[in-house]
DRENROVO-18457 format. One record per residue (C-alpha): residue in three letters; x, y, z. Coordinates in steps of 0.5 Angstrom, whole numbers, padded with zeros to 4 digits, always signed. Each point is the difference from the previous one (the first is absolute). Layout:
BEGIN
AlaXYZ/...
# end
This chain:
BEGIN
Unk+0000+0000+0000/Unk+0003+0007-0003/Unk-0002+0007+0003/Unk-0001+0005-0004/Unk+0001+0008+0000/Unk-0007+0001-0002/Unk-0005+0006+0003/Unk-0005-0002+0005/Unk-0004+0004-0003/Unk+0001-0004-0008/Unk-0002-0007+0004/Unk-0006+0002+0004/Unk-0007-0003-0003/Unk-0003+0007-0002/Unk-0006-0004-0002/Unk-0002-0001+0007/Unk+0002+0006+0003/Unk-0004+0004-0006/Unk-0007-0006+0002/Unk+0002+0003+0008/Unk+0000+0008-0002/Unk-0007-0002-0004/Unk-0003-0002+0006/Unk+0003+0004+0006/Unk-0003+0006-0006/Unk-0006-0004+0001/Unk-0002-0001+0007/Unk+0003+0007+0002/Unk-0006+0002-0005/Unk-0005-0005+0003/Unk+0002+0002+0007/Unk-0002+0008-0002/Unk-0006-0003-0004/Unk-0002-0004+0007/Unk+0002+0005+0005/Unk-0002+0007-0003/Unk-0006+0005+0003/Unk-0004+0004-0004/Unk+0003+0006+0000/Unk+0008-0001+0001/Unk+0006+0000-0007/Unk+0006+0000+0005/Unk+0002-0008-0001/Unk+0006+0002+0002/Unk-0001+0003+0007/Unk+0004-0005+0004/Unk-0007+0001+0005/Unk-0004-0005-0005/Unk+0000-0007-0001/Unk+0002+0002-0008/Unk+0005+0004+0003/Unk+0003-0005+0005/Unk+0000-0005-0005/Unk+0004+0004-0004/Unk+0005+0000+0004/Unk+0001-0007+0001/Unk+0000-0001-0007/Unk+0007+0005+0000/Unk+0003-0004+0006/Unk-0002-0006-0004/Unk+0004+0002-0006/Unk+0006+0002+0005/Unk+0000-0007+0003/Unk-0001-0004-0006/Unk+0007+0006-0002/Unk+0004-0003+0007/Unk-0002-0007-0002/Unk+0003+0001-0007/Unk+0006+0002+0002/Unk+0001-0006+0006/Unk+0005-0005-0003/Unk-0006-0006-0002/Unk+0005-0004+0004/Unk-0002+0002+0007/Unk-0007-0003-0001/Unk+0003-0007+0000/Unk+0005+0002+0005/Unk-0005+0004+0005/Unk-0006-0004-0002/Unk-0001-0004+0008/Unk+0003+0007+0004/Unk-0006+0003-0004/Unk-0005-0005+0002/Unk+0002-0001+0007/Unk+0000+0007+0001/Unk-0007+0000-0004/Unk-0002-0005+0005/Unk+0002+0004+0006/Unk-0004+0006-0002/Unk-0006-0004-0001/Unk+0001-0002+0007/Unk+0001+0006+0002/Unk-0006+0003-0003/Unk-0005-0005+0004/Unk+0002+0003+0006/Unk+0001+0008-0001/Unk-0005+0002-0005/Unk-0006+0003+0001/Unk-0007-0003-0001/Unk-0002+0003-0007/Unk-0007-0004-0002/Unk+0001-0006+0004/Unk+0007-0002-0002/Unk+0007+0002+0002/Unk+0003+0001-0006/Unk+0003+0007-0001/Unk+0005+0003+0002/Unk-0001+0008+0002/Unk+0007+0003-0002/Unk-0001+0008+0002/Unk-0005+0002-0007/Unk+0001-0007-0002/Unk-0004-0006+0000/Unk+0005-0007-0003/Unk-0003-0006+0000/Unk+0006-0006+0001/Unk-0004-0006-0003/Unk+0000+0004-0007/Unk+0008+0000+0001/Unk+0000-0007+0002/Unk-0002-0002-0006/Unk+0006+0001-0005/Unk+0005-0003+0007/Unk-0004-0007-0001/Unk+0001+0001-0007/Unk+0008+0001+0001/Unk+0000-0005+0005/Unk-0003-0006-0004/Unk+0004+0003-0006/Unk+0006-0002+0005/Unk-0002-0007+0002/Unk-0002-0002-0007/Unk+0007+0002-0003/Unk+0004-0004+0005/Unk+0005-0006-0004/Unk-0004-0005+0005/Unk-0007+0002-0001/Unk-0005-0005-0003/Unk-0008+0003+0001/Unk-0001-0008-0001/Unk+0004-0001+0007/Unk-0005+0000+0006/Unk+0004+0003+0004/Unk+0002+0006-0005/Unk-0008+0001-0001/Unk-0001+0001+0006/Unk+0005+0005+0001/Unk-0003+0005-0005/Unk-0007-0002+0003/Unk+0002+0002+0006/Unk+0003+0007-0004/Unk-0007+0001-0002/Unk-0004-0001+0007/Unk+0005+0003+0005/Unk-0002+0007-0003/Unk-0008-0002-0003/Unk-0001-0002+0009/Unk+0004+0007+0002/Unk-0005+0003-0004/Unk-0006-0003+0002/Unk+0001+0001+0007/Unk+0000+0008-0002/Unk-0007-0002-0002/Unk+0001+0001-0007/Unk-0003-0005-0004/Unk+0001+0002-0006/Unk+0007+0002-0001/Unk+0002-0007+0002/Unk-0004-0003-0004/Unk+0004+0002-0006/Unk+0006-0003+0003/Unk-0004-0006-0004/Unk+0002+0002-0006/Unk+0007-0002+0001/Unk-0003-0008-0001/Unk-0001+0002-0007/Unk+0008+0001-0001/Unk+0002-0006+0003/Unk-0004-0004-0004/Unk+0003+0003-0007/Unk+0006-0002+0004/Unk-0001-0007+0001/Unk-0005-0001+0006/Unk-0004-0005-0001/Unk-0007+0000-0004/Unk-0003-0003+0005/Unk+0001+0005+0006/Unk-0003+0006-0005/Unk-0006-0005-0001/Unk-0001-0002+0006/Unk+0000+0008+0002/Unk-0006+0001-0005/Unk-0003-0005+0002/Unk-0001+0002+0007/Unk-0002+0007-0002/Unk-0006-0004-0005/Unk-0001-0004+0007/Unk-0001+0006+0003/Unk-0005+0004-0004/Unk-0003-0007-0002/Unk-0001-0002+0007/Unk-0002+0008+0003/Unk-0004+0001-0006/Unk-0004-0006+0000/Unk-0001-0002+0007/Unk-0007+0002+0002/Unk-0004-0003-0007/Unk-0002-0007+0001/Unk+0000-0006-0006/Unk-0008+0000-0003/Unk-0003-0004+0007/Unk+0006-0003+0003/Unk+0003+0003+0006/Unk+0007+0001-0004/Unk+0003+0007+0000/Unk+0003+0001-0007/Unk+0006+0003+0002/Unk+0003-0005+0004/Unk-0002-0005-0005/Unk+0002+0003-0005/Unk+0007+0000+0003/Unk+0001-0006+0002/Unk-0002-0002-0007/Unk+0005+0004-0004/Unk+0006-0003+0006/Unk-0002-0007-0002/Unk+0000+0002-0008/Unk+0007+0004+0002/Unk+0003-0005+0004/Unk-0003-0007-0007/Unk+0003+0006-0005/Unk+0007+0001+0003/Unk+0001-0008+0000/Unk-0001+0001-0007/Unk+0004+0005-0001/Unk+0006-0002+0004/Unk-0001-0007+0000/Unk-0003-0001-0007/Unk-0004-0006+0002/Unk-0007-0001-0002/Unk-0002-0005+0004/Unk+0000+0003+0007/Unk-0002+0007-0003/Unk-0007-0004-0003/Unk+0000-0003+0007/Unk+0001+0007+0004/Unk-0004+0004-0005/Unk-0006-0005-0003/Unk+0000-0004+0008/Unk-0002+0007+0003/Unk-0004+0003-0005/Unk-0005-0008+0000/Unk-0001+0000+0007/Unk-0002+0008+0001/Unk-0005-0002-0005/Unk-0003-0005+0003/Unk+0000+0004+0007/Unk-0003+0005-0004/Unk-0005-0004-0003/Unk-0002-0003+0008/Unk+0001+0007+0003/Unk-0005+0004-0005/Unk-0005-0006-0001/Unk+0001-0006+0007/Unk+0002+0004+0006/Unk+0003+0007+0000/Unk+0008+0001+0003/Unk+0006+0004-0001/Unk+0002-0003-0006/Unk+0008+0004+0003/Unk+0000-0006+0005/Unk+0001-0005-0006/Unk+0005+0004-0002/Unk+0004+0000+0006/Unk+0000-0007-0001/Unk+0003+0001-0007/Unk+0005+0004+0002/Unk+0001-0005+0005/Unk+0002-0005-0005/Unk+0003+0003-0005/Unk+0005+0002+0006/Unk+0000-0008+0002/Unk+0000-0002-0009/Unk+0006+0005+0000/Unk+0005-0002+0005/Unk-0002-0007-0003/Unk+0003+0001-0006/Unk+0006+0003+0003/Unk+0001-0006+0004/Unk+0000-0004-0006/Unk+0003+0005-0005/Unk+0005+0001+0004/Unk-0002+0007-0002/Unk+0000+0008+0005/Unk-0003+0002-0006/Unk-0007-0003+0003/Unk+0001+0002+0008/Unk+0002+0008-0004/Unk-0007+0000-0003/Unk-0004-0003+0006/Unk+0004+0006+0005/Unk-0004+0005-0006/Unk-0007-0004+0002/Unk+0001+0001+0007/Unk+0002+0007+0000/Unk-0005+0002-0004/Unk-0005-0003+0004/Unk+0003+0003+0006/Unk+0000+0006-0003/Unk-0007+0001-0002/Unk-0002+0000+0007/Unk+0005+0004+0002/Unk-0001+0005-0005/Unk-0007+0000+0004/Unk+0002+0001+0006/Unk+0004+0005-0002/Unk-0005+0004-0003/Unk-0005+0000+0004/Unk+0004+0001+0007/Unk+0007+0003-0002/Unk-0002+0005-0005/Unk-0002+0007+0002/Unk-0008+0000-0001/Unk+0002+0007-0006/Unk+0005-0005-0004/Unk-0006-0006+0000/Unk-0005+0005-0002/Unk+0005+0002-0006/Unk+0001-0007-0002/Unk-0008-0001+0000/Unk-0001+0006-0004/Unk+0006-0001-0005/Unk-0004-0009-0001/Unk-0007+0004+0000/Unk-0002-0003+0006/Unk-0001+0007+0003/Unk-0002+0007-0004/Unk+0001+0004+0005/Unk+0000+0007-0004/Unk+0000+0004+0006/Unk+0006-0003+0005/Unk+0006-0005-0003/Unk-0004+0000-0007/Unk+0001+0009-0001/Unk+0007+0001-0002/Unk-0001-0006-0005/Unk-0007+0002-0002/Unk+0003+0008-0002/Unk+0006-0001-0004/Unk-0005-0005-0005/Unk-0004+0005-0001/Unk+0005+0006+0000/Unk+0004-0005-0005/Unk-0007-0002-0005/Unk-0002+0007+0001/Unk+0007+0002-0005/Unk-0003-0004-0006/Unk+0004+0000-0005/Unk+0005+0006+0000/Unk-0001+0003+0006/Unk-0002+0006+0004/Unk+0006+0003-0001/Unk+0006+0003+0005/Unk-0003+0003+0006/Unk-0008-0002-0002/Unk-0002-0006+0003/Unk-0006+0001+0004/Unk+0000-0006+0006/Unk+0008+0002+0001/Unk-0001+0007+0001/Unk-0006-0001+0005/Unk+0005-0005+0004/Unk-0005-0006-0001/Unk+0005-0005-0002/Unk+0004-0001+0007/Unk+0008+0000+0000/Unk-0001+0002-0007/Unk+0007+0003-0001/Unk+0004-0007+0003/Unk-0003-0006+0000/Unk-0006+0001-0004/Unk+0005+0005-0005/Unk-0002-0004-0006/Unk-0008+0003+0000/Unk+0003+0007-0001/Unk+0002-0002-0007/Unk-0005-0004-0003/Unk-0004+0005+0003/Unk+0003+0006-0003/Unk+0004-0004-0006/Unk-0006-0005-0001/Unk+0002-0007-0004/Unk+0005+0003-0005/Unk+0004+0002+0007/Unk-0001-0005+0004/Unk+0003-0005-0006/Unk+0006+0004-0001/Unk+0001+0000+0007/Unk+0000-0007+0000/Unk+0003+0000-0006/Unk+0006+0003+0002/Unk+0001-0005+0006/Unk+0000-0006-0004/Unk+0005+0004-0004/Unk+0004+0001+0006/Unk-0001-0007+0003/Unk+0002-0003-0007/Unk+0006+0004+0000/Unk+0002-0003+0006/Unk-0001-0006-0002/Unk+0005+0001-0005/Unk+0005+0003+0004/Unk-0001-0005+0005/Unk+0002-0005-0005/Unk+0007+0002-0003/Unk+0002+0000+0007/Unk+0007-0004+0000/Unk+0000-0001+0007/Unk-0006-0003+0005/Unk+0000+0005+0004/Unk-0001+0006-0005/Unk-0005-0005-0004/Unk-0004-0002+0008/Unk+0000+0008+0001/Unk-0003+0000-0006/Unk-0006-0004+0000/Unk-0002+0002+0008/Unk+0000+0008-0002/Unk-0005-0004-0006/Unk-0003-0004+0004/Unk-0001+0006+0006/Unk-0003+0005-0006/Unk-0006-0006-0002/Unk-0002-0001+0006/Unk-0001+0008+0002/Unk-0003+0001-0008/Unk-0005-0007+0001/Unk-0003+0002+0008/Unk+0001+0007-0001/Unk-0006+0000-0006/Unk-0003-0006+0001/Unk-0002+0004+0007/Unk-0003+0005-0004/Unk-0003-0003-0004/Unk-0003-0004+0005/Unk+0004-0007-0002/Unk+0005-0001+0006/Unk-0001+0002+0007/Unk+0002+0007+0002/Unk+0006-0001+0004/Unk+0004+0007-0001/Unk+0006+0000-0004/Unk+0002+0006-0004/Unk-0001+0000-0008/Unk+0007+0000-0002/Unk+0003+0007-0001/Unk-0008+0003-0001/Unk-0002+0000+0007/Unk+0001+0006+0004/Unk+0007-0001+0006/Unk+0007+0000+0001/Unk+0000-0007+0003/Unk-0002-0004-0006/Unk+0003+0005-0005/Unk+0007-0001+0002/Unk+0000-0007+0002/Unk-0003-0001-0008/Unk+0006+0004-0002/Unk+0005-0003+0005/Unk-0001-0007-0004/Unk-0001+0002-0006/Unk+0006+0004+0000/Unk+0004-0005+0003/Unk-0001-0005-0005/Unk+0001+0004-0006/Unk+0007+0003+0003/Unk+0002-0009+0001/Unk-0002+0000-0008/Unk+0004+0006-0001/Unk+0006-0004+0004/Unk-0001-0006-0005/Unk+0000+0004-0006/Unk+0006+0003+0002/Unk+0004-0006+0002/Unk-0002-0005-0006/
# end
């Protein structure tokens, strides 16, 4: 490997820096648009939302400036002393800072208000980077998996006890990263599978089989768990006489207590298959032992925990959340409409996104966004200000230019020679998908409202600079490789 005397400046990815700028562009505008009172041109008045906004973006620009000129490789030298002083100051933070809206999250610095989850994220990432680029490191290893978990958990379970959901749920999207880089299939399946479990189960819970005393929910995923299990012998084991035997066994005999139930003697029809799963857990551990296959006790472990996770996930729902994060999950499955209470906000921003029809309303016009109906309409719910004032054609472009962003990256991520540049890479990526898809599916009404920000739309200095921070960061890593090759 040669280094060349190239020019920073001729090795950066302009592309994503120009995509960056139109969207910084954009969101100032959305913020001005969505925090505006009649009567008032001066954006730039540092006493207003568009103001302040203003001036986080300019301190944007000089910190993703400062994070050019760093040498790319003290991101891999630094990168554990960052996540551990990272780790430090969200430990902090549940101890010093001050109740805001029920969680403990921001840090008060004079005029400032700092919320550290936003900075961890970029840290995890340069953390997992680290562990992945080690010579030893085989994500197919148990012990090695398990470390980048733990990479991934320690700071989601700091964040929640500062009582901010949301945010740690992001760190979900750091999964994603792991399955390009190998992590096995089944792992992101079986995540899939519990948040189908979950909506299945909650959902449908309380609405019964024609006559019969069988709750839909439960039976409904009992039944996908004895598919689930019957496909993966297949697919792992490409054997067709016990998949015919797990599959087409389980599907006769539910048939048959169907039949008793609806017509002879009515009964929980989900009693027969416990006794199913029972089996299937007794017909797996048989073919292992014949077999001399791990392969089988591996799907039976998938049966149990998913049978163990139906109920847990009850019990969780019901006793554990709070009663304003039940009633949003019921209100996202249609189980409750509740347009006045945990319903509103999402109620608002559809009528202010329908209401901008085609083109829209035009900049500083929209109605439902200058009377305040839409609640945190200049933060979470950003996006409602610009189907309102922007309509279809300004949403798409909004869109648009995201998917470009993320493509890119995508890209760059790709022509990483290094695993530790490739690994950042993908996380930045897989960070931005997540905020994107949550962030507008909840305004939309398609995913729970959760409160996370709309990459560099949302109105703060927090999420702005720490979108900044990992983005900047992996694009002086890329301009290092450049440089080196």
């Amino acid at each position: 490997m040669v280094t060349r005397n190239v020019s920073l400046w001729k090795t950066l990815d302009w592309v994503t820096i120009v995509i960056y700028l139109l969207l910084i562009v954009g969101g100032w505008f959305s913020v001005c648009g969505a925090s505006y009172d009649y009567g008032d041109r001066d954006f730039l008045d540092f006493s207003t939302r568009a103001g302040k906004q203003f001036m986080w973006i300019i301190c944007s620009f000089g910190l993703g400036f400062i994070l050019l000129m760093l040498e790319d490789r003290m991101y891999d030298m630094f990168s554990y002393i960052i996540y551990i002083g990272m780790i430090l100051l969200l430990v902090v933070t549940i101890f010093i800072a001050p109740d805001t809206k029920g969680s403990r999250s921001w840090l008060i610095l004079g005029p400032v208000s700092l919320q550290p989850a936003e900075f961890a994220k970029f840290a995890t990432a340069l953390a997992l980077a680290k562990c992945m680029n080690a010579y030893s490191f085989n994500i197919k290893r148990w012990k090695c998996f398990m470390s980048l978990v733990a990479l991934i958990l320690l700071p989601m379970l700091l964040i929640i006890a500062q009582k901010e959901t949301g945010s740690a749920l992001v760190y979900l999207a750091f999964f994603l990263m792991l399955y390009r880089e190998g992590m096995p299939g089944v792992i992101l399946f079986s995540g899939v599978c519990a948040v189908v479990y979950f909506v299945v189960g909650i959902r449908f819970d309380q609405i019964f089989i024609a006559d019969t005393p069988t709750p839909i929910g439960e039976f409904a995923v009992l039944l996908m768990v004895l598919l689930f299990s019957g496909g993966m012998v297949w697919v792992y084991k490409k054997k067709w006489g016990p998949t015919r035997n797990i599959i087409g066994g389980s599907a006769l005999v539910l048939l048959i207590a169907y039949l008793v139930s609806e017509y002879i003697v009515h009964f929980n029809l989900v009693w027969v298959e416990w006794g199913l799963c029972a089996v299937l857990v007794g017909y797996l551990i048989y073919l292992s032992l014949s077999e001399r296959q791990r392969t089988y006790v591996l799907i039976g472990l998938f049966t149990v925990i998913s049978i163990g996770f139906l109920y847990s996930s009850d019990y969780v729902f019901n006793n554990i959340l709070e009663p304003h994060q039940q009633v949003r999950i019921k209100v996202v499955l249609g189980m409750e409409e509740d347009l006045a209470g945990a319903g509103y906000n999402v109620n608002q921003s559809k009528i202010a996104i329908g209401s901008g029809g085609l083109t829209g309303k035009g900049f500083l016009n929209g109605t439902q966004t200058k009377l305040k109906y839409v609640p945190e309409q200049d933060t979470d719910f950003i996006f409602c200000t610009v189907g309102e004032e922007q309509g279809f054609v300004g949403s798409a472009a909004v869109l648009l230019l995201f998917l470009a962003l993320i493509l890119r990256l995508i890209s760059v991520s790709e022509r990483q020679p290094s695993t530790f540049g490739r690994v950042y890479g993908y996380s930045v990526v897989s960070i931005f998908l997540f905020h994107l898809f949550i962030n507008v599916g909840m305004v939309l009404g398609l995913t729970p409202v959760i409160g996370i920000p709309l990459p560099f739309f949302s109105y703060g200095g927090s999420s702005l600079w720490g979108f900044t921070i990992l983005l900047f960061i992996f694009l002086r890593i890329d301009a290092g490789r450049s440089r080196r090759l």
